[in-house]
C-alpha angles and dihedrals in degrees: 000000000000089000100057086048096053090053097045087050089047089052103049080051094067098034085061098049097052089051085049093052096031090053097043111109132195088239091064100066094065095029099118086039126117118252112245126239123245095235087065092043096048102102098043094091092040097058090030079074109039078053091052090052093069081067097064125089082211129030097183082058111029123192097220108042121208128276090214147014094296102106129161116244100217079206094070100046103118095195141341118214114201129199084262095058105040084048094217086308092116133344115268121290135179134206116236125192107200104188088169091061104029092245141119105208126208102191117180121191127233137244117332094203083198089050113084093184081070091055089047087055102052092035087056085093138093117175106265093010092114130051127183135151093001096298138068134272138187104265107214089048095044083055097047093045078049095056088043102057089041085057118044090015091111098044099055089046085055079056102047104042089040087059098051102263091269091101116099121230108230131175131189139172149164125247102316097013088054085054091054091042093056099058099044098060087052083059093047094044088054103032087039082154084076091069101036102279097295119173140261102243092053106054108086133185129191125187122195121203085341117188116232110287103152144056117245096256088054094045089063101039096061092033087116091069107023119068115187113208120198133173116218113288103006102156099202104075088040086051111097085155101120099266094236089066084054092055095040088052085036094122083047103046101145087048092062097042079056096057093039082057091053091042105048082034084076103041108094116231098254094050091062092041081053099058108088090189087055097116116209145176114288137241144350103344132236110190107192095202115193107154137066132190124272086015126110134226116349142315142199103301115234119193121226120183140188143137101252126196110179119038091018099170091311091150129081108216112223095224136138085225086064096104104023091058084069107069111095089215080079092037091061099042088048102036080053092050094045089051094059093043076054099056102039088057088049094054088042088054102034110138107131129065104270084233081058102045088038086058094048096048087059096041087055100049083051099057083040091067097040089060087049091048081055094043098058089044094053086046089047102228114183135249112219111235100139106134115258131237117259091247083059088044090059092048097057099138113238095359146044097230115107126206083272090064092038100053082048089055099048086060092057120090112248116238117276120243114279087034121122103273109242117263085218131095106263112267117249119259101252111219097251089049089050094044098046086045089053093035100052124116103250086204099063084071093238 
């Protein structure tokens, strides 16, 4: 008889949890969260295209032509780096000088599933191998975003300095290429004197469908220049599974979502926010939502947006749009559709002047990262100081300090104005310094 019960209990238990997942949408992970405006998501087609563009053999004739007015000028394009010519280092990228828009774009392409020098690159990863800016990233993409601004650093800051300074730096990239883009940004935004000194109001990143790079302190904390975009279901940026695990279980995909679901089903909340080596998606997060349960085929997108803590795309949705949601192909056509849905709501609701609205937008993301400043401090997730090994030591991209040199620097006064400038990279903003600086009462007149 107890055993019966037992297995009757066993039984209702997973019958609940497959309802539960079954029934788990894409739309259900952003679903408390605010719609974005179509001022902020602008850009996103644009350089959805301009992404997609590193994908053609040839941009004066693309293969798969615009949905709507963002097309590439082949005039402006700066460079283009091949597979040849990054020698498996980084995917290819090209340089794109947009005069129309004010920006010098650095757009790097996703996974070549023909290419092996790509799965070098992803595979190049074990959870805590590598630390940087008191947290943790993903190893093989931190080396390729290394290579990349060695190679091509002087010549955006050319670019920048030649146009009068007042262009911004933005790089974007799909799937792999979002991961490298990532982190390269974090690199710009703490060696600046790369790229002339630009500031840090003017460098951008947008990943689209990225796949995780950065550990959760990290993702806050550069969620004021990085913007995640991702399309429904898409199961990369939910995926914290290793990614070698992904490509050995690559001809049984939907096998192994289904066993990420039943693991991470059974790890409580706080045990994943504890774990300083856990990678997620970076950034600030667009969610193009297009989809609702119990409803079939799509509808009009609309965008959400937030900078999440807590239950940041930690499910995998069991969908058969899992995979599809991540071509950019679909990003574009539905990131352009959700803009003019955008834009149409803003001209219906129009009632204040656009500098107005435009102030109060900013004032309000900021107030977005500083809650979830708030909210990762109140969560306690670590910062990750720990020392590194001597082999890690060796490896510090672009210098030779360690988080050792770095959390004695942070201790030392910076120079006054009218002082010599130092002659060193800037020093990374450590996570206790960044918490008590948001966190200060404007009103005590520090």
């Amino acid at each position: 008889m107890s055993t019966c019960c037992v297995g009757c209990f066993v039984g209702l238990g997973c019958l609940r949890w497959g309802w539960k997942r079954c029934t788990h949408t894409g739309a259900d992970d952003s679903a408390t969260w605010p719609p974005a405006n179509a001022e902020e998501f602008e850009p996103v087609p644009h350089l959805c295209r301009i992404a997609l563009s590193v994908y053609e053999e040839d941009i004066h004739h693309p293969q798969f032509p615009p949905l709507g007015g963002y097309r590439l000028n082949p005039d402006f394009v700066f460079k283009r780096v091949t597979y040849q010519q990054t020698q498996g280092r980084a995917p290819p990228y090209l340089i794109y000088v947009d005069h129309t828009r004010h920006e010098i774009v650095t757009a790097i392409r996703g996974l070549n599933l023909k290419k092996e020098s790509d799965y070098k690159v992803l595979l190049d990863n074990r959870l805590g191998k590598h630390m940087f800016d008191g947290g943790y990233v993903h190893h093989g993409l931190l080396n390729s975003a290394v290579w990349l601004l060695n190679e091509d650093s002087e010549n955006l800051r050319r670019l920048w300095v030649e146009n009068g300074s007042c262009y911004k730096i933005v790089f974007v990239g799909h799937s792999l290429g979002a991961g490298v883009a990532s982190l390269l940004t974090v690199l710009v935004v703490n060696h600046r004197d790369m790229i002339g000194g630009i500031p840090r109001e003017m460098v951008r990143c947008y990943a689209v469908a990225s796949t995780r790079c950065m550990s959760l302190n990290l993702a806050v904390k550069y969620a004021d220049v990085i913007y995640s975009i991702v399309l429904q279901d898409d199961f990369l940026p939910r995926t914290p599974t290793p990614l070698e695990d992904i490509f050995e279980s690559i001809f049984c995909l939907p096998c192994l979502l289904l066993m990420v679901c039943m693991r991470d089903t059974f790890i409580p909340e706080h045990k994943k926010l504890s774990d300083p080596r856990r990678l997620y998606a970076p950034g600030r997060l667009y969610h193009i939502v297009e989809r609702k349960f119990c409803r079939c085929g799509r509808y009009p997108p609309e965008v959400r947006t937030a900078i999440p803590v807590d239950g940041r795309f930690e499910h995998i949705v069991l969908s058969c749009n899992a995979t599809s949601d991540h071509a950019i192909i679909w990003i574009e056509r539905e990131a352009e559709k959700a803009l003019q849905l955008l834009k149409e709501k803003s001209c219906e609701a129009a009632t204040t002047p656009p500098e107005v609205q435009r102030f109060d937008r900013v004032q309000s993301i900021n107030k977005e990262h500083k809650d979830a400043i708030e909210r990762a401090v109140s969560l306690k997730i670590p910062h990750a100081v720990t020392m590194m090994s001597p082999e890690e030591e060796e490896k510090q991209p672009l210098t030779d300090k360690t988080e050792k040199h770095y959390i004695e620097e942070e201790v030392t006064p910076k120079h006054e104005v009218g002082d010599a400038p130092s002659t060193k990279l800037p020093t990374p903003t450590n996570w206790k310094e960044l918490v008590e600086r948001l966190l200060r009462d404007p009103s005590d007149g520090s």
